[in-house]
C-alpha positions in Angstrom: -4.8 39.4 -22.7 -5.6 36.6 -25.2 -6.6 33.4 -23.8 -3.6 31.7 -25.5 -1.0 34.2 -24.2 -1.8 33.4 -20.7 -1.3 29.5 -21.1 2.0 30.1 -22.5 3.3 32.0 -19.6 5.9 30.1 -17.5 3.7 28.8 -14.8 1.6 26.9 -16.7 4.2 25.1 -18.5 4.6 21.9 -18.1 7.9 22.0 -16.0 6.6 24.6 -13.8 3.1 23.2 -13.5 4.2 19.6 -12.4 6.4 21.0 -9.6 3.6 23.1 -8.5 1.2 20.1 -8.4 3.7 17.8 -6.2 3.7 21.0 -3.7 -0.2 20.1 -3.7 -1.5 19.2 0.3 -2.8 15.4 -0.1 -3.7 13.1 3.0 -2.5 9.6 1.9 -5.0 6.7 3.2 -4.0 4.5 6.0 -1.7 1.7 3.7 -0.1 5.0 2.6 0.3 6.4 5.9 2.9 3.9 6.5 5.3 4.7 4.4 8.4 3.6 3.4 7.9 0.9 6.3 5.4 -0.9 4.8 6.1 0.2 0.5 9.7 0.8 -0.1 9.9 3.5 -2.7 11.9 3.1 -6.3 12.4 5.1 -9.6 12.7 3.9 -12.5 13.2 5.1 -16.1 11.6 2.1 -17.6 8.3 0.8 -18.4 9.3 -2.5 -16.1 10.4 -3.5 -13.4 12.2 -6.6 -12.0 12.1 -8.4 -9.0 14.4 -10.9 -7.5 13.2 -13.6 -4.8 15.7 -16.1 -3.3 15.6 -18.1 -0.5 17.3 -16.8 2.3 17.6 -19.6 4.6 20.3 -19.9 7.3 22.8 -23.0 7.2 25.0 -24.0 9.7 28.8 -24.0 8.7 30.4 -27.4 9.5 34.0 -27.2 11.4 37.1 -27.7 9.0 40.7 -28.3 10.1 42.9 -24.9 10.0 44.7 -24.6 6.4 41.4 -27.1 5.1 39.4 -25.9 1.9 36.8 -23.6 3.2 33.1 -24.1 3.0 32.2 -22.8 -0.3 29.1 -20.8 -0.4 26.4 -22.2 -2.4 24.2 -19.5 -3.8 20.2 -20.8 -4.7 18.5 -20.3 -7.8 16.5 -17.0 -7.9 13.4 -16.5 -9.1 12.9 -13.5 -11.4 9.9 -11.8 -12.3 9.0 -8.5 -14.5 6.1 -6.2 -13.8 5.0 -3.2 -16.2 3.7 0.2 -14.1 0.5 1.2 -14.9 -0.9 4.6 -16.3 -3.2 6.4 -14.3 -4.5 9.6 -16.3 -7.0 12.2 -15.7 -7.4 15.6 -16.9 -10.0 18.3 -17.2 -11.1 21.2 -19.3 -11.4 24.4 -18.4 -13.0 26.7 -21.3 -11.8 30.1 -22.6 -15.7 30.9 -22.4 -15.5 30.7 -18.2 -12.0 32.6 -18.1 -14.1 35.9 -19.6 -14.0 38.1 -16.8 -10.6 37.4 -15.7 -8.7 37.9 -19.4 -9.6 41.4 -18.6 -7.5 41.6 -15.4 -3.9 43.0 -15.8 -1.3 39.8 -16.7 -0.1 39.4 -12.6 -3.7 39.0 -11.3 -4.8 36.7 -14.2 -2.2 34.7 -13.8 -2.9 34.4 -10.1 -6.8 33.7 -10.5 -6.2 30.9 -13.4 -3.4 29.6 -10.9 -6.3 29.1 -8.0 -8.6 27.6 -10.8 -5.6 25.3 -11.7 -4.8 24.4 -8.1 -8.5 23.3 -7.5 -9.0 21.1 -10.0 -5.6 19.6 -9.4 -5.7 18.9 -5.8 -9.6 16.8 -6.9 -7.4 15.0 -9.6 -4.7 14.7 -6.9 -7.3 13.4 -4.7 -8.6 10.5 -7.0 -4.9 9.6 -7.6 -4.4 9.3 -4.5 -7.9 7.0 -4.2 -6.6 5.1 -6.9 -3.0 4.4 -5.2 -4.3 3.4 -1.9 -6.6 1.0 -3.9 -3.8 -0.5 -5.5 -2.0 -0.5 -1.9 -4.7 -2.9 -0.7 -4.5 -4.6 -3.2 -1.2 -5.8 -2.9 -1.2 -6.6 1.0 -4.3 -9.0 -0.8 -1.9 -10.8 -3.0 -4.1 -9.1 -6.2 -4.3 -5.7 -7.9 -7.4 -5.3 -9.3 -8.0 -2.2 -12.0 -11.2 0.1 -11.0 -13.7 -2.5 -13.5 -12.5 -5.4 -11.3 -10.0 -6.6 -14.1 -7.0 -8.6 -12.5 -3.8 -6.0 -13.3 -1.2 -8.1 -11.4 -2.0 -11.4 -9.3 1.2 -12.1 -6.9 0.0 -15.7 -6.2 0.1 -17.1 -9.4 3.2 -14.9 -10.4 5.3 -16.5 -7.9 4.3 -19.7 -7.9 2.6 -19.6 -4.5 -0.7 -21.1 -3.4 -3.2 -18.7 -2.0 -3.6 -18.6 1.7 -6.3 -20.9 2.7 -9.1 -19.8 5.4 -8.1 -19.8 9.1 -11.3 -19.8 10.8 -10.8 -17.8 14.4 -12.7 -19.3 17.3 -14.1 -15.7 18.3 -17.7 -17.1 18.7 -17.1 -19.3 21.6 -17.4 -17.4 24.5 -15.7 -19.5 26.8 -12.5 -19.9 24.9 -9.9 -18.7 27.2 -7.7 -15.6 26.8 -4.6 -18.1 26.8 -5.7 -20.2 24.2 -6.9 -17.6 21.9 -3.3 -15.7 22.2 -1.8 -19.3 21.5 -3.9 -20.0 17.9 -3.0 -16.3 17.3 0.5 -16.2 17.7 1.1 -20.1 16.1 -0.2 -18.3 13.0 2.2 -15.8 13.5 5.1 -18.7 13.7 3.8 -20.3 10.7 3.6 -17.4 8.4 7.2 -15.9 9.4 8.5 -19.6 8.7 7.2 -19.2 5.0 8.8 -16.0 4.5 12.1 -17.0 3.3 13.8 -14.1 4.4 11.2 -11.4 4.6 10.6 -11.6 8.5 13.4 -9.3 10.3 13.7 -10.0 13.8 12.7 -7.6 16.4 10.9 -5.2 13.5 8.6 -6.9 11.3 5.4 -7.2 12.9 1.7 -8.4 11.6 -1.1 -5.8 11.0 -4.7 -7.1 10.3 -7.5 -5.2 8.6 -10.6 -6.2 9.9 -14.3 -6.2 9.2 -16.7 -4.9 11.0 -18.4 -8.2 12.8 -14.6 -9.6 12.9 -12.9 -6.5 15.0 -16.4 -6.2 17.0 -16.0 -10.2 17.7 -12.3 -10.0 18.8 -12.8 -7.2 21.2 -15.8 -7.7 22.8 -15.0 -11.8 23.0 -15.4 -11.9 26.9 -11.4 -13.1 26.9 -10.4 -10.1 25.6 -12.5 -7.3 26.9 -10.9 -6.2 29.8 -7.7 -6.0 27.8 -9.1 -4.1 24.9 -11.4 -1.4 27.2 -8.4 -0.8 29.3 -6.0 -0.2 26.2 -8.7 2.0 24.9 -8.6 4.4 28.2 -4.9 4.9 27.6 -5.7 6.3 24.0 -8.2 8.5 25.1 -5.8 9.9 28.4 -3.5 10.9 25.8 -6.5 12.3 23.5 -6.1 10.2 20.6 -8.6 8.2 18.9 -7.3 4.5 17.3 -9.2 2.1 15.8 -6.8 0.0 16.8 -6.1 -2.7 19.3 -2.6 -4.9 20.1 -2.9 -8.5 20.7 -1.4 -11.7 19.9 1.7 -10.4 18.5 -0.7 -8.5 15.9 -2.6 -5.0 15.5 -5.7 -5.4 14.8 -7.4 -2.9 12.9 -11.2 -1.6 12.4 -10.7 -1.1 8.7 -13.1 1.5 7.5 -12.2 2.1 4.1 -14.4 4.8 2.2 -17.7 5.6 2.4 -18.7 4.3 -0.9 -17.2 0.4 0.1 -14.8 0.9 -2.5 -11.9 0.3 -0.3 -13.8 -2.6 2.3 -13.3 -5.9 4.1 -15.7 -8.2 4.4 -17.3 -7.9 7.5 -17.0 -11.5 8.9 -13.0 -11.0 7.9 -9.8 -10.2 8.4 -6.1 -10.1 6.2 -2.5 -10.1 7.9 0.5 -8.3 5.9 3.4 -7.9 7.5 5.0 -4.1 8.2 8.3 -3.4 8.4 9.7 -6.2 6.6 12.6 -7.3 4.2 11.0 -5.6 1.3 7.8 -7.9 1.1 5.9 -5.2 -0.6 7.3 -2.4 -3.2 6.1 0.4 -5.1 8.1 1.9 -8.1 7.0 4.8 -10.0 8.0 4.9 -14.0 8.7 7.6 -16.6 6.2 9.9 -18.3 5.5 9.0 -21.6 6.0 12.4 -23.1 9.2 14.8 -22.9 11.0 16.1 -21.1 10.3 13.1 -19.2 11.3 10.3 -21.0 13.7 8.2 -19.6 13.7 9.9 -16.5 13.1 8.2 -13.0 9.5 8.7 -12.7 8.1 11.2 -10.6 5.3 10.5 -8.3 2.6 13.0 -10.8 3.2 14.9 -14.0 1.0 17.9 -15.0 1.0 19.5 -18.3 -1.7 21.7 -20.2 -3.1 21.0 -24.1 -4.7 23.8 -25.7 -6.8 23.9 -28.2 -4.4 24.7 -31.2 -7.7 24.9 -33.7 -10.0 27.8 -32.4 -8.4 28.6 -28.6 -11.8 27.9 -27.0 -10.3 25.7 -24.5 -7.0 24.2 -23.0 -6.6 20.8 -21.0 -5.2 20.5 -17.8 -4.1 16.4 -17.4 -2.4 14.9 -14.6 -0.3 11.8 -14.8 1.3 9.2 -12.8 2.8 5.5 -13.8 3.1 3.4 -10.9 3.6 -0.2 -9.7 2.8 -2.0 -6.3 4.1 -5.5 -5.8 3.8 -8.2 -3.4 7.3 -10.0 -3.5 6.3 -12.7 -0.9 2.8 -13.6 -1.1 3.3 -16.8 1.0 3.7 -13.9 4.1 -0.3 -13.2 4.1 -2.5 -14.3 6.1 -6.9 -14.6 5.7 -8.9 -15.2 8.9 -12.4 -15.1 9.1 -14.7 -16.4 12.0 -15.1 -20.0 12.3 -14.7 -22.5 15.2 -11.3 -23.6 14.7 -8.5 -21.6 15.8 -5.0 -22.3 14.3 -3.5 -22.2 10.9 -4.8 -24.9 8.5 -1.4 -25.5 7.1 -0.8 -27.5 10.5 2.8 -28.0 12.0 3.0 -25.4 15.0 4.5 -27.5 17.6 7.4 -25.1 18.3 8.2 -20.9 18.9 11.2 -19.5 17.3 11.4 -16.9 20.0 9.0 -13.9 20.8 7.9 -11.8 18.2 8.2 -8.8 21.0 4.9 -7.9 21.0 3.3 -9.9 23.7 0.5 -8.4 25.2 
């Protein structure tokens, strides 16, 4: 069989060859993990995508007479943003030169043995995608997405208009700060934060996660007010065999964030960010169109495959995977930045009251 012939078999078209690779095994990272809880999924069959932000504030209704005009709705201003998906490409080559061996197989096994090479080298490009995804995952619950060089790609902030979280430094280095006031400087910036989100707190559901660095998570739990809690919530994980790097408190779940084991994906270690999970579509991810047919103009896909041969001398062919997507932080003002300090409390001031519990007292 003639090294061309076998590429132009059915399976390695392109139709056949991007199903195959979304049937691919892939572990997303943690952000991922989450789902459609924390990144609401669309498809679009655009290059942009456009978000709407309005204020949704309640207002009480006044009494009117019976027969009166009624209250007329008064709908506020929105604010409209547009944000282009990205292109994540990567592809590799694999040489007619290193398919020797099997070209002399009958067509059913070298179709199988080329399909195993294939399925290797898509589930490592898979893999990196799926790096690259959960990169741009944090960086949305950040408030920036940053390209792989460091390059700003979309900066939610300045997009909307909103200041940048200042510091709240967490009192975790006084040892004899008690556990009532360090639940209270939690949970006020708890308060504050679902005040500022204009609609994207949802009673009884949305609740605060916090990635933490290493010194921050090793402060909070071992702080001598919080100990006791966190050893005896750590027994109840382990009686049910399950290991969490986790811990409840406050109204929030704290997390020992390990990222990867480059520090690609890291927090710094005296840190730690809040984003809201399950909320009123504070963060969403849309995947575009392909940029080649039969693709275009479709809702995008979450990866395309395709093969390119070598149409001059047949001494190679190109196996290139592609996805096109978009992560976006709709309310920025709903993150949170704590690091360790000696003042406890949000910096933004104003905490005097509770709008009721958040249900996650501990």
């Amino acid at each position: 069989m003639l090294f061309s012939e076998l590429f132009g078999l059915p399976p390695f078209r392109a139709v056949e060859l991007t199903a195959q690779i979304q049937r691919l095994l892939f572990i997303p990272g943690m952000l991922g993990a989450y789902g459609e809880a924390l990144f609401p999924t669309s498809r679009i069959s655009t290059l942009h995508a456009s978000f709407a932000k309005e204020d949704d504030k309640l207002a009480l209704i006044p009494t009117t007479e019976r027969g009166s005009p009624l209250v007329e709705l008064e709908r506020r201003p929105q604010a409209l943003k547009a944000f282009t998906v990205k292109r994540l490409a990567k592809g590799s080559t694999v040489t007619a030169d290193s398919m020797t061996g099997v070209l002399h197989l009958s067509e059913g096994m070298a179709v199988k043995e080329v399909m195993k090479e294939f399925a290797e080298r898509g589930a490592l490009i898979r893999r990196d995608v799926e790096f690259t995804l959960e990169w741009m995952r944090f960086g949305a619950i950040m408030g920036r997405v940053l390209d792989a060089d460091g390059t700003v790609l979309d900066d939610f902030w300045q997009s909307w208009g909103v200041s940048m979280a200042p510091w709240i430094e967490l009192d975790l280095a006084n040892p004899v700060m008690s556990l009532s006031s360090l639940r209270s400087s939690i949970r006020s910036i708890i308060r504050h934060a679902r005040r500022m989100s204009k609609g994207g707190w949802i009673q009884n559901r949305t609740r605060y996660h916090a990635l933490c660095g290493e010194a921050f998570f090793n402060k909070l739990v071992t702080h001598p007010a919080i100990e006791t809690l966190y050893l005896n919530y750590q027994r109840a994980i382990e009686l049910g065999n399950e290991i969490e790097d986790a811990f409840p408190f406050g109204g929030i779940i704290w997390h020992d964030y390990q990222g990867d084991d480059d520090g690609v994906l890291a927090i710094a270690d005296d840190e730690a960010h809040l984003f809201p999970v399950s909320g009123n579509e504070v963060f969403r991810q849309v995947y575009g169109p392909a940029e080649f047919e039969p693709w275009i103009n479709l809702p995008g896909q979450d990866l395309y495959a395709l093969t390119i041969p070598d149409r001059d001398r047949n001494a190679w062919i190109r196996w290139e995977g592609y996805t096109y997507p978009l992560f976006v932080c709709t309310r920025p003002e709903m993150l949170r930045r704590l690091r360790i300090g000696s003042a406890g409390g949000p910096e933004e001031g104003g905490e005097g009251d509770d709008e009721g519990g958040e249900g996650n007292g501990e």
